[in-house]
Backbone bond lengths (Angstrom), bond angles and torsions (degrees), N, CA, C in turn:
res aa  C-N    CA-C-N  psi(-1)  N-CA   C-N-CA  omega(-1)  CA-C   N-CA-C  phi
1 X - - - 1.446 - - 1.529 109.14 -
2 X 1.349 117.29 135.75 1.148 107.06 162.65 1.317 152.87 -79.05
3 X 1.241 147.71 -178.56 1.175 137.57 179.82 1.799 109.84 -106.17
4 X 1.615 91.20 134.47 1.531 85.45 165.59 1.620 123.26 -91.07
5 X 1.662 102.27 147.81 1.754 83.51 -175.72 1.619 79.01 -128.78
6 X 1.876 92.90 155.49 1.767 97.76 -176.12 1.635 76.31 -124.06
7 X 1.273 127.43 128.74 1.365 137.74 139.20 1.495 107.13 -22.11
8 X 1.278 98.89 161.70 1.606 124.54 165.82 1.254 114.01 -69.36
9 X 1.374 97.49 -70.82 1.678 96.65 -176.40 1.464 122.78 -56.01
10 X 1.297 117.20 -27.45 1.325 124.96 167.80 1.781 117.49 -56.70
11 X 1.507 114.11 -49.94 1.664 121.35 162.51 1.384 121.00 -60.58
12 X 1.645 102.83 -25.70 1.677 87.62 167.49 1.197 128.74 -90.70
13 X 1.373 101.87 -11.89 1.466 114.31 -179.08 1.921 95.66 -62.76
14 X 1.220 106.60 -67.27 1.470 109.80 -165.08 1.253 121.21 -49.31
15 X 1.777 107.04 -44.13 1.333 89.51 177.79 1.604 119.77 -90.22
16 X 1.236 121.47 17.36 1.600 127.10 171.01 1.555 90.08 -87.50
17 X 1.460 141.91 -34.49 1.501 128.97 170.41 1.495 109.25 -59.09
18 X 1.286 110.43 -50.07 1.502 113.64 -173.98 1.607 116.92 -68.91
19 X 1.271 122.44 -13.19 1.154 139.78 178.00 1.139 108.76 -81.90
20 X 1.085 125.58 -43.06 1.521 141.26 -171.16 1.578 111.29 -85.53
21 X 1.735 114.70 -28.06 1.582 126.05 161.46 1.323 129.51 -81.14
22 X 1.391 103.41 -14.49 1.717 134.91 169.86 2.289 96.93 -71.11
23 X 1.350 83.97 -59.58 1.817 84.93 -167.66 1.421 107.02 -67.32
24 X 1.390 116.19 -27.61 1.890 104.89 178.20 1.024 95.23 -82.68
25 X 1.653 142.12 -26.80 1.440 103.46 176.55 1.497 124.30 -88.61
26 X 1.248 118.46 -16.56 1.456 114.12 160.49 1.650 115.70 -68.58
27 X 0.905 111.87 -22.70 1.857 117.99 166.44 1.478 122.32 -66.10
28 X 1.775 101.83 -31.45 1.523 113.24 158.63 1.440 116.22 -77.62
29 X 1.001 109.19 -52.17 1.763 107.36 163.77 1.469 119.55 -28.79
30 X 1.638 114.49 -58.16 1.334 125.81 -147.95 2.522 84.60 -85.00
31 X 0.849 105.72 -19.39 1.240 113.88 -155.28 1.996 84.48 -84.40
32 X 1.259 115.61 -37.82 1.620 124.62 -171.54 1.465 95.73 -81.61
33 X 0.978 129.71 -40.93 1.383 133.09 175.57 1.145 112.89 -47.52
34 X 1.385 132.89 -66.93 1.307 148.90 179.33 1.679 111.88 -65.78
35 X 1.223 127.59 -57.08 1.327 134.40 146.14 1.563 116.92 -10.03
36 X 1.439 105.41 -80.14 1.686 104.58 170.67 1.386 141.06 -109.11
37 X 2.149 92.26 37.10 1.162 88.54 170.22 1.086 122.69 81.43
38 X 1.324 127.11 1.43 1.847 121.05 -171.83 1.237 116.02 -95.14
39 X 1.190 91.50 -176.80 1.630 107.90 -166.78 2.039 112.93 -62.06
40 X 0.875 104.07 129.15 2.000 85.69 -172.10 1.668 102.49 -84.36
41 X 1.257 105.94 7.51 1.728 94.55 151.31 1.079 116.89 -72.09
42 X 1.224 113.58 -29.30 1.933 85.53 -170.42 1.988 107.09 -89.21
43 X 1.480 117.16 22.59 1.652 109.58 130.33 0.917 105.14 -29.83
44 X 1.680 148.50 -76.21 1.174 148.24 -113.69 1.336 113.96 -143.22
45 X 1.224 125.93 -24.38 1.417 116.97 132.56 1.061 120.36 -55.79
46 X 1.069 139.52 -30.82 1.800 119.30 -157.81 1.309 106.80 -123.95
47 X 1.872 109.43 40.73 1.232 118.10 -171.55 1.526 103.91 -78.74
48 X 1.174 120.24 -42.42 1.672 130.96 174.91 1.386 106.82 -45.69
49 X 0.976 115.24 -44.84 1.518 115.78 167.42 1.689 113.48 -67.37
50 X 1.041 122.05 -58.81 1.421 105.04 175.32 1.727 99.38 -48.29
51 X 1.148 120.27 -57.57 1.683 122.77 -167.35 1.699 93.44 -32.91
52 X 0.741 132.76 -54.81 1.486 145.36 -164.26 1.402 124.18 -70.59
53 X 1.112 92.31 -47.67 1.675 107.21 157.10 1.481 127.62 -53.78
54 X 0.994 104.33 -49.19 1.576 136.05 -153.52 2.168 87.33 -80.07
55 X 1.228 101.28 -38.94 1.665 125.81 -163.79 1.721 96.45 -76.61
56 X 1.307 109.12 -48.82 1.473 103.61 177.24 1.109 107.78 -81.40
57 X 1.241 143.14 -45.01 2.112 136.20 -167.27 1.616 74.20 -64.52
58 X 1.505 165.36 -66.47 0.741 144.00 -144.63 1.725 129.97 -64.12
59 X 1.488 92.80 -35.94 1.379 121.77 163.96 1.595 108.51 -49.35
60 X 1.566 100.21 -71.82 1.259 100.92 -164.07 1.684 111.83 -68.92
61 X 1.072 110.59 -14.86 1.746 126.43 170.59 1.837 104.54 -56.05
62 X 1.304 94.63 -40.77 1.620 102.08 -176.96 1.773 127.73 -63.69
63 X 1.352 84.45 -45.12 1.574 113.11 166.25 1.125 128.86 -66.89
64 X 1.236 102.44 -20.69 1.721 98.16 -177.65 1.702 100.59 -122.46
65 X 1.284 125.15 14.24 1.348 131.87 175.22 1.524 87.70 -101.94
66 X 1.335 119.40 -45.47 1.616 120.65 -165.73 1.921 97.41 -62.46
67 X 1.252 90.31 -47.17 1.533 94.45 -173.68 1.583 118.12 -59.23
68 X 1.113 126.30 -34.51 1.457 146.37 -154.86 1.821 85.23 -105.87
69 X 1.035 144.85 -25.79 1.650 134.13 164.70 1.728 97.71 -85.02
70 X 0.722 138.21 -56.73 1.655 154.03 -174.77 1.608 78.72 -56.38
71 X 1.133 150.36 -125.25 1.407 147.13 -164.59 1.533 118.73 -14.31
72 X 1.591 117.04 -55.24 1.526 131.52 173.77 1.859 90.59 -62.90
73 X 0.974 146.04 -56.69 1.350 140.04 -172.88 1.756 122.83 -55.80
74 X 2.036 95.22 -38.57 1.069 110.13 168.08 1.949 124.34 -57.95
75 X 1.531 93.96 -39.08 1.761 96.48 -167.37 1.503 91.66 -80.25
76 X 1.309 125.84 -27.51 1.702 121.85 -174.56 1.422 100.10 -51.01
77 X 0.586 96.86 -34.04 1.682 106.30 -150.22 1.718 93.46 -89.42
78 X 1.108 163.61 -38.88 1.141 164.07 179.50 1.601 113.04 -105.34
79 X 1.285 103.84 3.17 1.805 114.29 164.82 1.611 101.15 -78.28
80 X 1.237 111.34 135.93 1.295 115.80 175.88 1.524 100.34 -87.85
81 X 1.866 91.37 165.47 1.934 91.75 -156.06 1.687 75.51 -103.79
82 X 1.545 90.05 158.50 1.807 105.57 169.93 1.303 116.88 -69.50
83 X 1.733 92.35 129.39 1.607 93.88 -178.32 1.446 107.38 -106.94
């Protein structure tokens, strides 16, 4: 069987997306906080929840990047080549 290998640049790429889906949702957090007034503990309580958050926009980031190469792959492919 073979081995899979994921490049570097490919892992940094992802997790600089996921990093970046991590900070808008703690930026939404920090934005609900202030909004209703709460307690600024739950920054840090309700970090699992950002974790989670942050875990799905990433998801759905995946899906619709997969989708949007899968479509761009699709028209390549039925573009006629220059004659």
């Amino acid at each position: 069987m073979r081995d899979l290998i994921i490049k570097k640049e490919i892992l940094r790429r992802e997790f600089i997306i996921w990093m970046v889906l991590f900070a808008l949702s703690f930026v939404l957090n920090l934005f609900a906080i202030i909004k209703y007034n709460s307690n600024w503990m739950e920054l840090i309580t309700q970090i699992h929840i950002v974790l989670f958050i942050s875990l799905f926009l990433y998801a759905f980031s995946a899906i619709v990047r997969i989708l949007y190469s899968g479509l761009r792959n699709l028209y390549r492919s039925f573009k006629k080549p220059a004659e």
